[in-house]
MDAnalysis code that builds the backbone (N, CA, C; Angstrom):
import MDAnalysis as mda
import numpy as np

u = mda.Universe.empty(495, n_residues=165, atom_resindex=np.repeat(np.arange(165), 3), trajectory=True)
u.add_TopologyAttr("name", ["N", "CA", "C"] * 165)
u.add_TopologyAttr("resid", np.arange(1, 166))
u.add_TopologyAttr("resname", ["UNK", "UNK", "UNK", "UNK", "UNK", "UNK", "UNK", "UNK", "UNK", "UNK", "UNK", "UNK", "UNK", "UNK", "UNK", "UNK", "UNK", "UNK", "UNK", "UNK", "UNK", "UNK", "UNK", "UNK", "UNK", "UNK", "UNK", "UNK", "UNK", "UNK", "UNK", "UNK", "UNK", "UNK", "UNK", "UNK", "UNK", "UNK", "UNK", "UNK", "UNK", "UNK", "UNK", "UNK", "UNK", "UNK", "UNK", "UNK", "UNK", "UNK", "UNK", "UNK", "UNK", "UNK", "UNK", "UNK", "UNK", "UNK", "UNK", "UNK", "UNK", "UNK", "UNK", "UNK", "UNK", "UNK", "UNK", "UNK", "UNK", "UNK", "UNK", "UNK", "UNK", "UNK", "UNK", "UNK", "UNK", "UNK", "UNK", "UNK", "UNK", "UNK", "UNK", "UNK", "UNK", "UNK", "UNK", "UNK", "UNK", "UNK", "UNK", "UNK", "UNK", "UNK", "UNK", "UNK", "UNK", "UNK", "UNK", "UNK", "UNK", "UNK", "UNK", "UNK", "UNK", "UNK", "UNK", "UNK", "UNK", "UNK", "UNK", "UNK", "UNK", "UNK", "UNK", "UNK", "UNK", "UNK", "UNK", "UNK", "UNK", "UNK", "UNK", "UNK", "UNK", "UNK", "UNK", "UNK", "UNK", "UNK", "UNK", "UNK", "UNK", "UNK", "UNK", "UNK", "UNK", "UNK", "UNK", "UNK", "UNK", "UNK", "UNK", "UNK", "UNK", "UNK", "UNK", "UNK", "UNK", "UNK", "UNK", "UNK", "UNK", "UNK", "UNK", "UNK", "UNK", "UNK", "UNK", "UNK", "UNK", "UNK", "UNK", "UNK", "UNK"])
u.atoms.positions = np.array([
    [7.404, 66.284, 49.084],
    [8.208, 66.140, 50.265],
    [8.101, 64.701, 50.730],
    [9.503, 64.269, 50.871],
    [9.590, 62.920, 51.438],
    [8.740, 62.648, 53.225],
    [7.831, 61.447, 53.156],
    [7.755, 61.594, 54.832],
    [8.177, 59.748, 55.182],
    [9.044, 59.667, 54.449],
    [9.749, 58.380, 55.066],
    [10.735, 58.575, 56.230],
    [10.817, 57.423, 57.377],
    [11.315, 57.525, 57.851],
    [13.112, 57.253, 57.888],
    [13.289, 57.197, 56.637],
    [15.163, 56.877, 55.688],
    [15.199, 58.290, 55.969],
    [16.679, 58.807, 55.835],
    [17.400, 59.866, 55.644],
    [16.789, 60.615, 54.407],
    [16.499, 62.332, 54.382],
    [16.231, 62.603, 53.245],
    [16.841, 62.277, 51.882],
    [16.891, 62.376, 50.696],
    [17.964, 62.162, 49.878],
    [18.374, 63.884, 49.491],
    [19.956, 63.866, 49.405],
    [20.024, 65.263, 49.079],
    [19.361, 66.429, 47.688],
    [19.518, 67.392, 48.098],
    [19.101, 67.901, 47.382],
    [19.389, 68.400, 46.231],
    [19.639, 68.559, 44.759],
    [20.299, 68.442, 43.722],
    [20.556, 69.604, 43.555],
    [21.419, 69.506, 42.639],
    [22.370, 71.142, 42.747],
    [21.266, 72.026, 42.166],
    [21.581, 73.345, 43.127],
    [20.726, 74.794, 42.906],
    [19.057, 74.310, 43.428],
    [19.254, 73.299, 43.413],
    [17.379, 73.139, 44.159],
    [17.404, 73.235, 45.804],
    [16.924, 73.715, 46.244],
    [16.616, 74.361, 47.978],
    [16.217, 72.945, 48.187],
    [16.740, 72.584, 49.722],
    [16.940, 71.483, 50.286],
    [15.283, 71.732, 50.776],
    [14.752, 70.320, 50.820],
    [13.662, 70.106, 51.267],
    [13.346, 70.070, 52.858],
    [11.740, 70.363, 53.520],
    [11.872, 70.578, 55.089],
    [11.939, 69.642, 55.394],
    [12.098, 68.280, 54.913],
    [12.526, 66.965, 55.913],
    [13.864, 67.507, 56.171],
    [14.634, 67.458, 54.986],
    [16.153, 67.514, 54.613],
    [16.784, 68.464, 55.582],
    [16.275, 69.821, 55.809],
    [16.641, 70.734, 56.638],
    [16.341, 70.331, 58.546],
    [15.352, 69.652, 58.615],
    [14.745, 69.391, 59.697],
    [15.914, 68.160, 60.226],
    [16.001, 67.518, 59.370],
    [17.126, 66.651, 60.287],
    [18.263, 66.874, 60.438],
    [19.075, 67.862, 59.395],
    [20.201, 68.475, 59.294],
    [20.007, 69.267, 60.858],
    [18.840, 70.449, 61.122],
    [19.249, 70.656, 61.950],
    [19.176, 70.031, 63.190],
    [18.897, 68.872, 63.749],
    [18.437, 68.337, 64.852],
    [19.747, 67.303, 64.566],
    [20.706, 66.931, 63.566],
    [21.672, 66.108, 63.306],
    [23.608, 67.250, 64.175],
    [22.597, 68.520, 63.951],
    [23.541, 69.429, 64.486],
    [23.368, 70.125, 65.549],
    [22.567, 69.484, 66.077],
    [22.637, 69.540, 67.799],
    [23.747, 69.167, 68.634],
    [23.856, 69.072, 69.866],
    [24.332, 67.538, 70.169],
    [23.438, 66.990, 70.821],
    [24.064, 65.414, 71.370],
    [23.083, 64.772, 71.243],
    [21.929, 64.721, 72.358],
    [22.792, 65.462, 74.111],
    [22.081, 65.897, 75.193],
    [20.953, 66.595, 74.528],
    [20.999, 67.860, 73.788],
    [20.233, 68.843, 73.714],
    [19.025, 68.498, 73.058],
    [19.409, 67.283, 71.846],
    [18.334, 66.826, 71.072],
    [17.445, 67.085, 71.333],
    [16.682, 66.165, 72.657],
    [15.472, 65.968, 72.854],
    [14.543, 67.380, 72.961],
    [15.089, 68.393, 73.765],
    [14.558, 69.438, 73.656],
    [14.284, 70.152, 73.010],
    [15.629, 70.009, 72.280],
    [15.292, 70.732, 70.982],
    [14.190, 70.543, 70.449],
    [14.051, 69.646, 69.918],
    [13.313, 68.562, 69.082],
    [11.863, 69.354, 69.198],
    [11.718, 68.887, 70.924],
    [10.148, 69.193, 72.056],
    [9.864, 70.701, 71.386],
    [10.904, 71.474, 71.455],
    [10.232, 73.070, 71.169],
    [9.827, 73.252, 70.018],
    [10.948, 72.568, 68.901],
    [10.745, 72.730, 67.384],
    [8.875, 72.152, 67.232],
    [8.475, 70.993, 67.751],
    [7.361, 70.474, 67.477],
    [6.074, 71.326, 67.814],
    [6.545, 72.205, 69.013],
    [5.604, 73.267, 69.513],
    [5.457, 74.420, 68.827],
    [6.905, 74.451, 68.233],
    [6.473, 75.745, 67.179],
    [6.054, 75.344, 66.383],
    [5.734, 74.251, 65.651],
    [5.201, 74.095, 64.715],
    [3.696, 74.029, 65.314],
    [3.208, 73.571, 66.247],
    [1.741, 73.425, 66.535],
    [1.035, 74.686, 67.040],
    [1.930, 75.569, 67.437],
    [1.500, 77.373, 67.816],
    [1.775, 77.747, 65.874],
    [2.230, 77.241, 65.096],
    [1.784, 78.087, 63.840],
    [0.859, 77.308, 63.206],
    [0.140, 75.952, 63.522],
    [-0.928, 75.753, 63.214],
    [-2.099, 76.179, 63.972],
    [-1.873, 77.357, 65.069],
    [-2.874, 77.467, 65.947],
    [-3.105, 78.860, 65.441],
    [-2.186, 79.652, 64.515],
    [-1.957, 80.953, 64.576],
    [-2.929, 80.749, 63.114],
    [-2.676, 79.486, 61.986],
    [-3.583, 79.490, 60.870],
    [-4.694, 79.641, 61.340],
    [-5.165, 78.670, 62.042],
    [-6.325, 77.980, 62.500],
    [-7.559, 79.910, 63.133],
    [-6.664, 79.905, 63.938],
    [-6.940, 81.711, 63.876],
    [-7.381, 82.218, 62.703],
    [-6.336, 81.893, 62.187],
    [-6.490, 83.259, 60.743],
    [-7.494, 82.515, 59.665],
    [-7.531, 81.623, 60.054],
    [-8.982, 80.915, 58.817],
    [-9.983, 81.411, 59.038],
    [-10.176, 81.280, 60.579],
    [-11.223, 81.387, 61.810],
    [-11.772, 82.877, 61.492],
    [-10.635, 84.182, 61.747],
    [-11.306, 85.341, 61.046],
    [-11.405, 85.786, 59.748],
    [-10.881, 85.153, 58.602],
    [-11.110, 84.853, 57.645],
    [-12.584, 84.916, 57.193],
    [-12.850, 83.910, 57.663],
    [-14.074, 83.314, 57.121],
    [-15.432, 83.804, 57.831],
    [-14.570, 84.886, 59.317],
    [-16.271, 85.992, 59.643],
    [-16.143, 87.222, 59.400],
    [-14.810, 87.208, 58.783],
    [-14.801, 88.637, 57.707],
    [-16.031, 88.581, 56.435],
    [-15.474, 86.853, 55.702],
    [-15.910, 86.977, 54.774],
    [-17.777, 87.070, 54.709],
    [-18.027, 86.394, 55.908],
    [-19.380, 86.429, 56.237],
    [-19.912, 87.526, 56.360],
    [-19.082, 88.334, 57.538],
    [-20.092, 89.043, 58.401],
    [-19.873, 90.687, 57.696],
    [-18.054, 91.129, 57.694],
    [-17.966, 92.167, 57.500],
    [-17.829, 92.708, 55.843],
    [-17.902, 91.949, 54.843],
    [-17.918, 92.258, 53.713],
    [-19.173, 92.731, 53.367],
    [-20.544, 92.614, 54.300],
    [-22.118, 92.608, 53.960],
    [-21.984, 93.895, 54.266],
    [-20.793, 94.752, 55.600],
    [-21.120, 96.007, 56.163],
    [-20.597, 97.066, 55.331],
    [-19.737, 96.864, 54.241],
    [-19.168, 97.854, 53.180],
    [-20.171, 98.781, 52.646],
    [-20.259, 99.707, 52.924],
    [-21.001, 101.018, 52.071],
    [-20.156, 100.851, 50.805],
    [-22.177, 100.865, 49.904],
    [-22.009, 100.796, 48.699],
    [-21.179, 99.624, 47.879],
    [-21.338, 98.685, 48.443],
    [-20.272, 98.287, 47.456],
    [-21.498, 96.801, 46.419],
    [-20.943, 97.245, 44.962],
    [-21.618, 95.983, 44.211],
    [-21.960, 94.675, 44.771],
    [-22.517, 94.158, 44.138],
    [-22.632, 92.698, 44.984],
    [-21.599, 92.309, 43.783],
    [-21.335, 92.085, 42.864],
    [-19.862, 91.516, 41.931],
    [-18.772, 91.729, 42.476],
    [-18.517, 92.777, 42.728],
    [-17.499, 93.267, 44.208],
    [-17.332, 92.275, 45.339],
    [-18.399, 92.351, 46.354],
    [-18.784, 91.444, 47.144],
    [-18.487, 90.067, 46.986],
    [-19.075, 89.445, 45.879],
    [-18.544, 88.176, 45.402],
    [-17.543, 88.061, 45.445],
    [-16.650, 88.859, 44.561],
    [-14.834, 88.646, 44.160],
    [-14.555, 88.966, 45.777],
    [-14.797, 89.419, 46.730],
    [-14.217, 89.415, 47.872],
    [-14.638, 88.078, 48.429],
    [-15.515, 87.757, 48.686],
    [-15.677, 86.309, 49.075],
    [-15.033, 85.064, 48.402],
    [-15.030, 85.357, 47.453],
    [-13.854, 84.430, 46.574],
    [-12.564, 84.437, 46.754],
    [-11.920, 86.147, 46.894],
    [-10.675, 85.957, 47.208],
    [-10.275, 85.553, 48.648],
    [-11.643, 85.766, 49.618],
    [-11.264, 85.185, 50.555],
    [-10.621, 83.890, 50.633],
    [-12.077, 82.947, 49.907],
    [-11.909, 81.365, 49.767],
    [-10.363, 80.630, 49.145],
    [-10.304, 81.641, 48.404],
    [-8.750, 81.355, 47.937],
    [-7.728, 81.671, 48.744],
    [-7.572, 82.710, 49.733],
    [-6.732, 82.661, 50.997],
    [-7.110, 81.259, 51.732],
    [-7.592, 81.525, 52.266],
    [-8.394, 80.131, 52.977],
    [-8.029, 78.594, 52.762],
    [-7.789, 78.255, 51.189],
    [-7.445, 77.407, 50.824],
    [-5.829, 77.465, 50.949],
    [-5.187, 78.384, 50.667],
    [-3.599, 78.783, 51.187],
    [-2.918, 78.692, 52.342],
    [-4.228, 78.869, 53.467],
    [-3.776, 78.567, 54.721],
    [-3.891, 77.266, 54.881],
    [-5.190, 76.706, 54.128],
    [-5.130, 75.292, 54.519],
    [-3.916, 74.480, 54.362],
    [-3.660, 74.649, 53.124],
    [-2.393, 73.778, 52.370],
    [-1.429, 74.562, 53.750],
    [-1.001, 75.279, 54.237],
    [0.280, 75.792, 55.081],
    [-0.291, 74.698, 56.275],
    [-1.571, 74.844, 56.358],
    [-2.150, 73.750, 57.745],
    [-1.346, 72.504, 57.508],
    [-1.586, 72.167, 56.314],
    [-1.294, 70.591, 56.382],
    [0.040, 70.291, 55.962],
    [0.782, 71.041, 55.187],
    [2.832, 71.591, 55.529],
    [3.135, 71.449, 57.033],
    [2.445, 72.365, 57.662],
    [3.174, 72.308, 59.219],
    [2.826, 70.974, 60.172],
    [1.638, 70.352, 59.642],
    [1.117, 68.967, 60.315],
    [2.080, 67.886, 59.857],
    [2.653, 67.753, 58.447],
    [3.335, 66.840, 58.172],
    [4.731, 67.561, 58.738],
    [5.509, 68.788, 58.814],
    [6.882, 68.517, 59.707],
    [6.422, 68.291, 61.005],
    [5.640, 68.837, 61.766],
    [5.264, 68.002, 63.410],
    [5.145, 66.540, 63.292],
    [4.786, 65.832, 62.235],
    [5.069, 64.290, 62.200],
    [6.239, 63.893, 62.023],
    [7.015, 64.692, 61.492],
    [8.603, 64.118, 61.228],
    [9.424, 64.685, 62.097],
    [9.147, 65.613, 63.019],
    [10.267, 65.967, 64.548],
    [9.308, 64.945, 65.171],
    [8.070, 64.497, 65.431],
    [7.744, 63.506, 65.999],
    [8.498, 62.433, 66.009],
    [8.886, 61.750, 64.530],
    [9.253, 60.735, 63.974],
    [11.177, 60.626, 65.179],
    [11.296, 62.015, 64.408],
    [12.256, 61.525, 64.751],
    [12.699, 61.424, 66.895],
    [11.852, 62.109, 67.454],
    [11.717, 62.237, 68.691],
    [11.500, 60.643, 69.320],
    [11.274, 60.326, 68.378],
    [10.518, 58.469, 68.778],
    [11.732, 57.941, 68.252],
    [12.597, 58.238, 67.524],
    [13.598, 57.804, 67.491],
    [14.961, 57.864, 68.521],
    [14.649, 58.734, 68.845],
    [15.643, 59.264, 70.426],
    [15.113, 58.690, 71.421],
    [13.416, 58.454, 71.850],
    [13.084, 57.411, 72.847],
    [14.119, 56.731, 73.754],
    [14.505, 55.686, 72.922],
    [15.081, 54.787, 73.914],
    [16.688, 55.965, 74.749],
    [17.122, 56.321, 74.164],
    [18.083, 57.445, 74.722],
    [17.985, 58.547, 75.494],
    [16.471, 58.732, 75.594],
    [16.450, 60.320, 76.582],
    [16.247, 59.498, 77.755],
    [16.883, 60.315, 78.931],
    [16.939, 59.939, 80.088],
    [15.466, 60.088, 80.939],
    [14.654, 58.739, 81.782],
    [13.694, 59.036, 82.336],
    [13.956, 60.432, 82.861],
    [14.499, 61.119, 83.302],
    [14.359, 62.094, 84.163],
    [14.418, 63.848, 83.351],
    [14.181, 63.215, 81.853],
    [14.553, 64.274, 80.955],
    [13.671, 65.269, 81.201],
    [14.238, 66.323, 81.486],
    [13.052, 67.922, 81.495],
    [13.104, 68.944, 80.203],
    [11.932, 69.209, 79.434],
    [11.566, 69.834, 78.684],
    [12.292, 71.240, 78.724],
    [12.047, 72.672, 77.993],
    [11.811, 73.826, 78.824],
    [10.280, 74.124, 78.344],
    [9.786, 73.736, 77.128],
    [8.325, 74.482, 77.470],
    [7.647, 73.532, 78.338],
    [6.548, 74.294, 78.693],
    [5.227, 73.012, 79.513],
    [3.971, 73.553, 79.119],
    [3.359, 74.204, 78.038],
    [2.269, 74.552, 77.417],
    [2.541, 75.191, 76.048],
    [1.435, 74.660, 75.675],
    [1.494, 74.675, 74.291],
    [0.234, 75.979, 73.899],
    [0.234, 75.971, 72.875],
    [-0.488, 77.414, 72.593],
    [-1.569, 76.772, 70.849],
    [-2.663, 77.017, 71.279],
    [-4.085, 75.816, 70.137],
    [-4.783, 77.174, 69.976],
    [-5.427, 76.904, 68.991],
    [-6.933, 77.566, 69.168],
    [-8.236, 76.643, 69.106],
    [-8.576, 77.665, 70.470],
    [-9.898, 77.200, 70.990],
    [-11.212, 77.526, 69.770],
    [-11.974, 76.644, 68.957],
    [-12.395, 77.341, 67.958],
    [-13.814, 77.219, 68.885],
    [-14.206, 77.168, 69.950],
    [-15.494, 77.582, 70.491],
    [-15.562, 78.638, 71.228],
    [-14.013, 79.546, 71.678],
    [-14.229, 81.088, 71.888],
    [-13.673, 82.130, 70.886],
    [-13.285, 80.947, 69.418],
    [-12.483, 81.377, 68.538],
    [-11.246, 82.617, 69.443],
    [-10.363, 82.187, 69.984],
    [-9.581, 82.913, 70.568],
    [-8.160, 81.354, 70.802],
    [-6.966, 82.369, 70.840],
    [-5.305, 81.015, 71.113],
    [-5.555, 81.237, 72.367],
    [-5.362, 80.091, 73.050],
    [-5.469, 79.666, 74.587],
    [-4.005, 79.277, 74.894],
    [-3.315, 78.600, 75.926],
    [-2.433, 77.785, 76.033],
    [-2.960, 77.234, 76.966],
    [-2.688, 75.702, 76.740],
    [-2.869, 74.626, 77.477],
    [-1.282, 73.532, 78.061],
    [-1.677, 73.261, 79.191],
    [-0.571, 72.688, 79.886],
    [-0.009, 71.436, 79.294],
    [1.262, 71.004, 79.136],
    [1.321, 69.912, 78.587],
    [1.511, 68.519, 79.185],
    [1.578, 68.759, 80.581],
    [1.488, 67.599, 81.753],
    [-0.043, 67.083, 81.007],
    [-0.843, 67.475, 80.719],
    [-2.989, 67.078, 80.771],
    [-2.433, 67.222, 79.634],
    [-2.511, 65.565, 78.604],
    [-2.542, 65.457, 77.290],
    [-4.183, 65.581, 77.059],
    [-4.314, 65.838, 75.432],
    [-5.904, 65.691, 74.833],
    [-6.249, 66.791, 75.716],
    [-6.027, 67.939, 76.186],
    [-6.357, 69.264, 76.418],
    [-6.886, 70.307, 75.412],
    [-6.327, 69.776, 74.111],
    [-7.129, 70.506, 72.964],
    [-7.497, 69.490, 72.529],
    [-8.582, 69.681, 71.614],
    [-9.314, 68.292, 70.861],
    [-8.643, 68.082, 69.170],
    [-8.318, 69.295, 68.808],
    [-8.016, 69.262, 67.070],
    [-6.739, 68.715, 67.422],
    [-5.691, 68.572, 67.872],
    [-4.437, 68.233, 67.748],
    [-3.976, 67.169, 69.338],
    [-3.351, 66.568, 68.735],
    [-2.548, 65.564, 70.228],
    [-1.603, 65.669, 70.775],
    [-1.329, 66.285, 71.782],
    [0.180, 66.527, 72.581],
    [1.035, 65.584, 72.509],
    [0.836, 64.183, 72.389],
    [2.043, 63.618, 72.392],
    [3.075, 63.613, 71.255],
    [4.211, 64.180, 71.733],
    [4.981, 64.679, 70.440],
    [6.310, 63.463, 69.935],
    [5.802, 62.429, 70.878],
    [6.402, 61.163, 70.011],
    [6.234, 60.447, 69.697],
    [4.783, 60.631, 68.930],
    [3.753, 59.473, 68.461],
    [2.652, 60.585, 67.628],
    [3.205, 62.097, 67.046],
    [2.039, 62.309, 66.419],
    [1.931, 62.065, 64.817],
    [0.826, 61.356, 64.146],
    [0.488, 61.054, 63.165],
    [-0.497, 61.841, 62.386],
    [0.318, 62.711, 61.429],
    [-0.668, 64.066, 61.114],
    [-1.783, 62.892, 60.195],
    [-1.525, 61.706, 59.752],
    [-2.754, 61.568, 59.085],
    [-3.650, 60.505, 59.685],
    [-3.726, 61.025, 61.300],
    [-4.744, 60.624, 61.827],
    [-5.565, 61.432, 62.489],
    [-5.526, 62.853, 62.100],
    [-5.970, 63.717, 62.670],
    [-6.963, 64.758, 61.325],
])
């Protein structure tokens, strides 16, 4: 996947258009009032489905700990291949982690590109965003007026750089 900031290049016949490619198509078929908002929500859904992984790693990995030990009867070879197939989910979510971090950099991208055009007085419709808290392992939502309210991810959604995080 392209993460330049040029136009995607299209996609060649019978091959499925790529999520840059789709991502600007649809924000190209907005108009241009609505953009910005658009834009704002698309970036939030993407950071509530990295909050929803972040979850699912989270019990993942005290399944694989805690509740695979409580199985009546079961082999420890058993046991193993369950902890393994965990680790291999795990690694699946990761890679989806870091898919959804790089399109939140490119509705970023392009949100910083609308900058100079949204009107100071522009109003959002969301105003909290939805993280997981991994010290009550539980999704919280946090306000988006109080940036750096979660620590794993950065609210500002026209300047985020998934590979600084």
């Amino acid at each position: 996947m392209s993460t330049t900031h040029e136009h995607a290049a299209p996609a060649h016949a019978g091959e499925p258009p790529t999520l840059e490619s789709s991502l600007r198509s649809f924000a190209q078929g907005l108009p241009a009032a609505d953009r910005p908002d658009a834009l704002h929500q698309l970036f939030y859904g993407f950071y509530s489905r990295v909050a929803i992984v972040d979850r699912s790693v989270n019990e993942l990995a005290r399944w694989a700990k805690e509740d695979v030990a409580g199985i009546d009867d079961l082999p420890p070879t058993l046991a193993e291949a369950l902890r393994d197939n965990a680790l291999h989910v795990g690694r699946e979510l990761f890679a989806t982690r870091i898919q959804t971090m790089t399109a939140m950099g490119f509705v970023s991208r392009q949100l910083s590109e609308l900058r100079a055009s949204i009107p100071a007085d522009q109003e959002y419709t969301l105003d909290r965003a939805v993280a997981f808290d991994q010290q009550t392992a539980e999704l919280r939502t946090y306000p988006l007026d109080a940036p750096g309210g979660h620590p794993d991810l950065p609210y500002d959604p026209f300047a985020y750089d998934p590979s600084a995080t």
